[in-house]
C-alpha positions as CSV (number, residue, x, y, z in Angstrom):
1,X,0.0,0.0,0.0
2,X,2.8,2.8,1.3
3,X,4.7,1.9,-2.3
4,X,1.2,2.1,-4.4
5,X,0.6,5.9,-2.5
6,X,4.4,6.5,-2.8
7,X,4.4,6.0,-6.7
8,X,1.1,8.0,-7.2
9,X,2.3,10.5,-6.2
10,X,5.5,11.3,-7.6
11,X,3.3,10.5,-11.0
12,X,0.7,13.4,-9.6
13,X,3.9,15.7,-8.6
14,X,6.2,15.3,-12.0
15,X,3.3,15.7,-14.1
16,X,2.1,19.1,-11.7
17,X,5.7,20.3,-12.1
18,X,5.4,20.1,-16.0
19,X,2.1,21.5,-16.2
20,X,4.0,24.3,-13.8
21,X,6.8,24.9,-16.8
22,X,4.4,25.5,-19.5
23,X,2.6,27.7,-17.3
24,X,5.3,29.8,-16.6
25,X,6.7,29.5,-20.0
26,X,3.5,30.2,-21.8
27,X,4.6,28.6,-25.1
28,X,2.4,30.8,-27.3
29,X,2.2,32.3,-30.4
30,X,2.9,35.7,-30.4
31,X,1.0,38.3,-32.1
32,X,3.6,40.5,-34.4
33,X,2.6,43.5,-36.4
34,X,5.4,43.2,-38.7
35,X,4.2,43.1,-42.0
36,X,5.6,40.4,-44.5
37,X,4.8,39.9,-48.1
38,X,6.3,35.9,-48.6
39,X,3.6,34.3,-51.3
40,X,2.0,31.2,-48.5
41,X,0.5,28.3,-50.0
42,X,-3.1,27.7,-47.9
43,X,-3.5,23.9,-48.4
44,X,-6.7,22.4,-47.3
45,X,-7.5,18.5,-47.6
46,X,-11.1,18.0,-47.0
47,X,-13.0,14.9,-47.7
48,X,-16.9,15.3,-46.3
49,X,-16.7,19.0,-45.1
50,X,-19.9,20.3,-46.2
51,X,-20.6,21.4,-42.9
52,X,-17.1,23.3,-42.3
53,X,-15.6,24.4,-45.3
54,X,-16.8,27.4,-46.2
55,X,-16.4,28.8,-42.6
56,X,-12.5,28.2,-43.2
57,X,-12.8,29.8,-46.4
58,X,-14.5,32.8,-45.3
59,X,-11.4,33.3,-42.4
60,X,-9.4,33.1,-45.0
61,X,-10.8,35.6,-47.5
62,X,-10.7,38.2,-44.3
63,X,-7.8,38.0,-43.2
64,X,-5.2,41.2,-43.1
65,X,-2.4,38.8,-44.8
66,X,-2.8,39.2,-48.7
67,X,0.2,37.5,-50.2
68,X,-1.4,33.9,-50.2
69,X,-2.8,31.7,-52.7
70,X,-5.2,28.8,-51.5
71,X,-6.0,25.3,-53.0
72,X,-8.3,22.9,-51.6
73,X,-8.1,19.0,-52.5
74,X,-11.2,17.2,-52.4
75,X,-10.1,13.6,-51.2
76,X,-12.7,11.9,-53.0
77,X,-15.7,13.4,-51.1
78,X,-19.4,11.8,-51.6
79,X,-21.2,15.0,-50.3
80,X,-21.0,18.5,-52.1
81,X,-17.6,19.7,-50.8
82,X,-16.6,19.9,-54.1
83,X,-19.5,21.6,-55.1
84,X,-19.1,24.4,-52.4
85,X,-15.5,25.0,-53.1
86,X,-15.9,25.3,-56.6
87,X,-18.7,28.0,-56.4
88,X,-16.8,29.9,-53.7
89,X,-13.2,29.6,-55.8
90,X,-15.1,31.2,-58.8
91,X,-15.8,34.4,-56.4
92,X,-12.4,34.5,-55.6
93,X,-9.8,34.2,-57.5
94,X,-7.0,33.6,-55.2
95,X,-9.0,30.2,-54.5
96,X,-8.9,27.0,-56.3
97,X,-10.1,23.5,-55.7
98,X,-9.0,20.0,-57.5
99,X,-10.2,16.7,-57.5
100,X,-7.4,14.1,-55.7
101,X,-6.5,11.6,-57.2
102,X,-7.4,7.7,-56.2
103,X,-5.3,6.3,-53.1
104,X,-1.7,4.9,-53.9
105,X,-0.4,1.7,-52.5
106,X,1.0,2.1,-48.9
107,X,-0.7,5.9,-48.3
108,X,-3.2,6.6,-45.6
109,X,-5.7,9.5,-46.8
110,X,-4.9,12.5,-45.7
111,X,-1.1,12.3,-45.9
112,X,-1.5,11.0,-49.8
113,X,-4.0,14.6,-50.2
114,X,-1.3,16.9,-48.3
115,X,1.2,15.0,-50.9
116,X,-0.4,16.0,-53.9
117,X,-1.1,19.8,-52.6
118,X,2.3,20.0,-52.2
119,X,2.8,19.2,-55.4
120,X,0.8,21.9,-56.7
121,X,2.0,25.0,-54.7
122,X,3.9,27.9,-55.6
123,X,4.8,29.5,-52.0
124,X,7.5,29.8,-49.9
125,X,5.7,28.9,-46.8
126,X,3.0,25.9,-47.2
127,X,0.7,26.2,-44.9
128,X,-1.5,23.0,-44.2
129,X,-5.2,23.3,-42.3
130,X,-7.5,21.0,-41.2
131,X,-10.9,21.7,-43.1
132,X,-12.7,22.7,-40.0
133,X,-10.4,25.1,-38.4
134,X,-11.0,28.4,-38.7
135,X,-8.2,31.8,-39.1
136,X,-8.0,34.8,-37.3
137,X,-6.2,37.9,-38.3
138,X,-3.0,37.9,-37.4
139,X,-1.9,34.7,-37.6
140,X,-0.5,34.1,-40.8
141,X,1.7,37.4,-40.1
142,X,3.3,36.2,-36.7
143,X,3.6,32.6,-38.1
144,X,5.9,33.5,-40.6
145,X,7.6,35.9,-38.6
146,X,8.5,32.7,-36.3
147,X,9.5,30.9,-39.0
148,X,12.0,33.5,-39.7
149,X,12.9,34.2,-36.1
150,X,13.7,30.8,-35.4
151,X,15.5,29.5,-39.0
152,X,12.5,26.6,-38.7
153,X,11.5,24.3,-41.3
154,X,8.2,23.9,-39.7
155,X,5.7,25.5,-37.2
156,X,3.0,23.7,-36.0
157,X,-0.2,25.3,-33.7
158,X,-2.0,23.6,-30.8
159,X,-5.5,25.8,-32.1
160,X,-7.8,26.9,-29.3
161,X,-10.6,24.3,-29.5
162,X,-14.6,25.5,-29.7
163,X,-17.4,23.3,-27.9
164,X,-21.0,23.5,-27.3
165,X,-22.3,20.4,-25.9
166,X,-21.5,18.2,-23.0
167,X,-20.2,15.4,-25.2
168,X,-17.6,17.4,-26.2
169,X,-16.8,19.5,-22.8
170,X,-15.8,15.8,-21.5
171,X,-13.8,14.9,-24.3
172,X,-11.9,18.0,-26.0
173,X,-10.3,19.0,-23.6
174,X,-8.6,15.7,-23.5
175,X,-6.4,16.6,-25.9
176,X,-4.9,20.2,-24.0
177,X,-4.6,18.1,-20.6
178,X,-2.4,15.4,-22.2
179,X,-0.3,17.7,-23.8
180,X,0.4,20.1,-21.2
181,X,0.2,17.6,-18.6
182,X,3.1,15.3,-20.1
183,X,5.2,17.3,-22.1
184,X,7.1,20.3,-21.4
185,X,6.1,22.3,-25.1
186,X,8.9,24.4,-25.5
187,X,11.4,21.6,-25.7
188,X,9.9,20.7,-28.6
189,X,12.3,23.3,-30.2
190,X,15.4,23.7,-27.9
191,X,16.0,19.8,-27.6
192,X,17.5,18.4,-30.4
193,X,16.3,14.9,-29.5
194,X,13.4,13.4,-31.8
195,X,11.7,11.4,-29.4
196,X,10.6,14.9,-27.8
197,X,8.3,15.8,-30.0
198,X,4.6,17.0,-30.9
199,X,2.5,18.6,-33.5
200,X,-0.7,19.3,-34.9
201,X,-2.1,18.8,-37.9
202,X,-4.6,21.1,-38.2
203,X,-2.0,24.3,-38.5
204,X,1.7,23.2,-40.1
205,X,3.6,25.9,-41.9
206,X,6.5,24.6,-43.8
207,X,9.5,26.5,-45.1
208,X,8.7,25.3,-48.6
209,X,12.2,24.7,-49.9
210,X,13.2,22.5,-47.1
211,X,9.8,20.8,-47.8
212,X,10.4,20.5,-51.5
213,X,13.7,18.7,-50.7
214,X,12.8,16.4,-48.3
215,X,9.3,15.4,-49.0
216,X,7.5,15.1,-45.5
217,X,4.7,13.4,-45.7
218,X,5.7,10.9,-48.3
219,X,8.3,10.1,-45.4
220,X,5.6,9.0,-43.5
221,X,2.8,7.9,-45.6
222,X,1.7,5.5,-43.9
223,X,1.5,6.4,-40.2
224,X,-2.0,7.3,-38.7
225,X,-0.4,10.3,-36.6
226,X,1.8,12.0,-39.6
227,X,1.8,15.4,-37.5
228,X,4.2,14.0,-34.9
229,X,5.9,11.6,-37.2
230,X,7.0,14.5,-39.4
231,X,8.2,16.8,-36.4
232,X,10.8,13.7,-35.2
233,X,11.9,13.1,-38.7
234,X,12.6,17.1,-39.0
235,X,14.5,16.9,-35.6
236,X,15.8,13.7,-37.2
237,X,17.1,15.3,-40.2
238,X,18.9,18.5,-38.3
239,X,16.6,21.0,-38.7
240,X,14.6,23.3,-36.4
241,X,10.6,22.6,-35.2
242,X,8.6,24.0,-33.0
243,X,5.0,23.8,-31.5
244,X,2.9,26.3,-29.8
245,X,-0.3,27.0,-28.4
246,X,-2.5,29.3,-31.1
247,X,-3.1,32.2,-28.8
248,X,-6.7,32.7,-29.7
249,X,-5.5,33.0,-33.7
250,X,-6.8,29.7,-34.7
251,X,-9.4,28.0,-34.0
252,X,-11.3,24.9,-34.3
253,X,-14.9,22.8,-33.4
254,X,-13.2,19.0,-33.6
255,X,-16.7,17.0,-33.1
256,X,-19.6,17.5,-32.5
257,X,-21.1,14.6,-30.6
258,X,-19.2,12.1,-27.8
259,X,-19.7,9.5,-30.0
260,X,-17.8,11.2,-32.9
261,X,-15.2,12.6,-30.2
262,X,-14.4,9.0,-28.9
263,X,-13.8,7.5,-32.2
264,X,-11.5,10.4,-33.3
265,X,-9.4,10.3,-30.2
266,X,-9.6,6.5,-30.2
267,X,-7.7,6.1,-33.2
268,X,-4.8,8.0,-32.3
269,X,-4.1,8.1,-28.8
270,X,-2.0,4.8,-28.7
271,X,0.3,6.8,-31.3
272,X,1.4,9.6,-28.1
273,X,2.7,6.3,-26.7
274,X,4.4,4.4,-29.9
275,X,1.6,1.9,-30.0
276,X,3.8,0.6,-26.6
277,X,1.0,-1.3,-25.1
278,X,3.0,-1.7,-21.6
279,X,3.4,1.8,-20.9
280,X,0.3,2.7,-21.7
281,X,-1.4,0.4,-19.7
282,X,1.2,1.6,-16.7
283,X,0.1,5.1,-17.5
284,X,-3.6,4.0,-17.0
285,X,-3.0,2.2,-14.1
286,X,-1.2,5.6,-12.7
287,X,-3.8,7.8,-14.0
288,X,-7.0,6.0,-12.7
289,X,-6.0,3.4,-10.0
290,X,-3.3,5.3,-8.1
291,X,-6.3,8.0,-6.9
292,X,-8.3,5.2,-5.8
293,X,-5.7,3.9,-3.8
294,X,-4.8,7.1,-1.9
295,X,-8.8,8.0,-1.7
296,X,-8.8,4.4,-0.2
297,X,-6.6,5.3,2.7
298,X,-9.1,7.4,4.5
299,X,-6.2,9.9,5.2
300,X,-7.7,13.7,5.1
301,X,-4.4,15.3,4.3
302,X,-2.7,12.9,1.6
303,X,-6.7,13.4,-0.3
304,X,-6.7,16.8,0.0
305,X,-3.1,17.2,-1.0
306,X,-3.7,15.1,-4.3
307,X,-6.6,17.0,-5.1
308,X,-5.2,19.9,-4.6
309,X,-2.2,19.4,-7.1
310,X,-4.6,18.1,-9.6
311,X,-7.3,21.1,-9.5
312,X,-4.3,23.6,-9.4
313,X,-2.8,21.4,-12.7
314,X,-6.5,21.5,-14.4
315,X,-6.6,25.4,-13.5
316,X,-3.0,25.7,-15.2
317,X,-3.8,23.9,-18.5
318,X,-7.5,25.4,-19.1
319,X,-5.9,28.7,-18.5
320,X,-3.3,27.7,-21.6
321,X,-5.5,26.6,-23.4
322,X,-8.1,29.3,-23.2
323,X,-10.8,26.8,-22.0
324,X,-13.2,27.7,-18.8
325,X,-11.3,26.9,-15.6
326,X,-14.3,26.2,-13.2
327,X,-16.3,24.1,-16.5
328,X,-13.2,21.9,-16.5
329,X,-12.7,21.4,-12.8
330,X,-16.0,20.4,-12.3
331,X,-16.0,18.0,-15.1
332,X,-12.8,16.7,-14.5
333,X,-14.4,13.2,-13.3
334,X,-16.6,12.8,-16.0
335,X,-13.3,13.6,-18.7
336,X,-11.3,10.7,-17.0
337,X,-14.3,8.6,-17.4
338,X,-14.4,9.4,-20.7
339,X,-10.5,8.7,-21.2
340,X,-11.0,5.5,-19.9
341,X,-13.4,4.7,-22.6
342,X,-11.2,6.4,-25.3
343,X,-8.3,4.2,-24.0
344,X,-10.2,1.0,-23.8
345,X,-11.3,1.7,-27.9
346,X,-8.1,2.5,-28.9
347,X,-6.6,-0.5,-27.7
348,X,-9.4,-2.7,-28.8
349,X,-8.7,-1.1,-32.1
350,X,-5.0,-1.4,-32.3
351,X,-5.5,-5.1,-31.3
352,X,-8.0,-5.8,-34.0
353,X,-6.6,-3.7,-36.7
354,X,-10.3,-2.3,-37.3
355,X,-9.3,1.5,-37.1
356,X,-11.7,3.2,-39.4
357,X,-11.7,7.3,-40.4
358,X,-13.7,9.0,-42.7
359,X,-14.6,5.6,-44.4
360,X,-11.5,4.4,-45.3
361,X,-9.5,1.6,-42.9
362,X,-6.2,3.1,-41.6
């Protein structure tokens, strides 16, 4: 029993102390009004986004950043994205949309659709963004300055997340907690080791020519999470990433039911832990039983100190992460609950080889 308590909480305290560093760090993007005038290829896979693509399109067309050019793939969509892109394009003539092309051998979806827009751009940044994210003014501005500031061949933004029901206030904010709660973000850039790495592929911004050269996503064609992969094979190959929060400049409505919420995390969250099924299991067994055990113990001080360092940790990340502090505290249960479930699905998944997305099996 003393060992069980014993390890739990050195768990609760390191992963308090790195919630503590990005707190105090603040690993943001920061807002520059420096003007640049660098051509930036928008690229936009979108397969089935009737219900979010013009929103992204819109963001675009307001934004203060005017040297861009923006081409949407349709990745063999059977509603009318197409349709909608099309019609929108013809308003606009800095906007074009093309049909992909059928799936090669050995290529997951959307890394065989980023492939084939980069084949078609002309900028000096590329810019890749999920289909329902949406752009703020300001962003593309202080991206590139970054990319300039830091000599990197690619920035990638953690984008501030929007959610209306319950299903997703239990599940979204899944994704910040894990992050902020395991890995200390700005080492992402000054450690030159691979393994510490993270991204998000709903905002990359390449330097084109190092893209050009080196071909990212056909390096990883056929891994499920091709954000990260792509980060530790630029670290890899010596050059500079980095990944930030999105300040408030992007932003993004993942799902829009639990059910939808669950099967997107499900299919990727073995991937934060190499598909190692040992240490994820330990890290379940840390997360969910270790609390039980100290709760078990009937001892005031030890509960109230554990709950303390985990409401002050939830405080910390939602703060980050732009999410409502008190909302999150209170539903903190309810999220673990509903990591649980994620956790159980993603195994059963991995196990099975039955991970399906968008209709296709990956």
């Amino acid at each position: 029993m003393f060992i069980a308590i014993y390890v739990t909480f050195i768990f609760i305290i390191l992963r308090f102390v790195v919630t503590l560093f990005n707190f105090v760090s603040d690993p943001k993007l920061r807002r520059i009004n420096k003007n640049y005038t660098d051509l930036v290829s928008i690229l936009i896979p979108a397969r089935n986004e009737e219900e979010n693509i013009l929103n992204l399109l819109r963001s675009i067309q307001q934004q203060d950043y005017q040297h861009y050019e923006v081409i949407v793939l349709d990745d063999n969509s059977s509603d009318n994205t197409f349709e909608l892109c099309a019609a929108f394009a013809a308003r606009h003539h800095a906007f074009s949309v093309v049909k992909g092309k059928e799936l090669g051998d050995g290529w997951l979806g959307k890394n065989y659709a980023c492939y084939q827009l980069a084949q078609k751009a002309k900028g000096d940044f590329l810019l890749f963004v999920d289909a329902d994210v949406q752009l703020q003014n300001g962003v593309i501005n202080s991206a590139v300055h970054r990319m300039y500031a830091k000599k990197l061949a690619l920035l990638s933004l953690f984008t501030n997340q929007r959610m209306e029901t319950l299903g997703e206030n239990i599940t979204v904010p899944l994704m910040h907690y894990l992050l902020l709660n395991l890995l200390p973000l700005r080492l992402v850039y000054l450690s030159k080791n691979k393994s510490v790495a993270a991204a998000s592929g709903q905002f990359m911004l390449f330097d084109a020519a190092v893209y050009s050269s080196n071909n990212w996503h056909r390096q990883v064609k056929e891994k499920i999470v091709e954000d990260v992969e792509i980060m530790k094979n630029i670290k890899a190959a010596g050059f500079n990433g980095e990944s930030l929060l999105a300040n408030g400049m992007v932003s993004c409505r993942m799902y829009r039911t639990y059910a939808e919420a669950v099967d997107g995390f499900g299919k990727n969250f073995l991937a934060a832990f190499n598909y190692n099924l040992i240490s994820f299991l330990a890290f379940l067994i840390l997360l969910f039983v270790g609390p039980m055990v100290v709760i078990t113990t009937l001892n005031a001080n030890l509960i109230a100190m554990m709950i303390t360092l985990i409401v002050i940790s939830r405080a910390m990340v939602s703060l980050l992460a732009g999410q409502h502090v008190l909302r999150n505290v209170l539903l903190h249960p309810l999220q673990m609950l509903s990591m649980l479930l994620i956790a159980f699905s993603a195994i059963q998944r991995y196990l099975t080889k039955t991970t399906v997305w968008k209709g296709r099996n990956i």
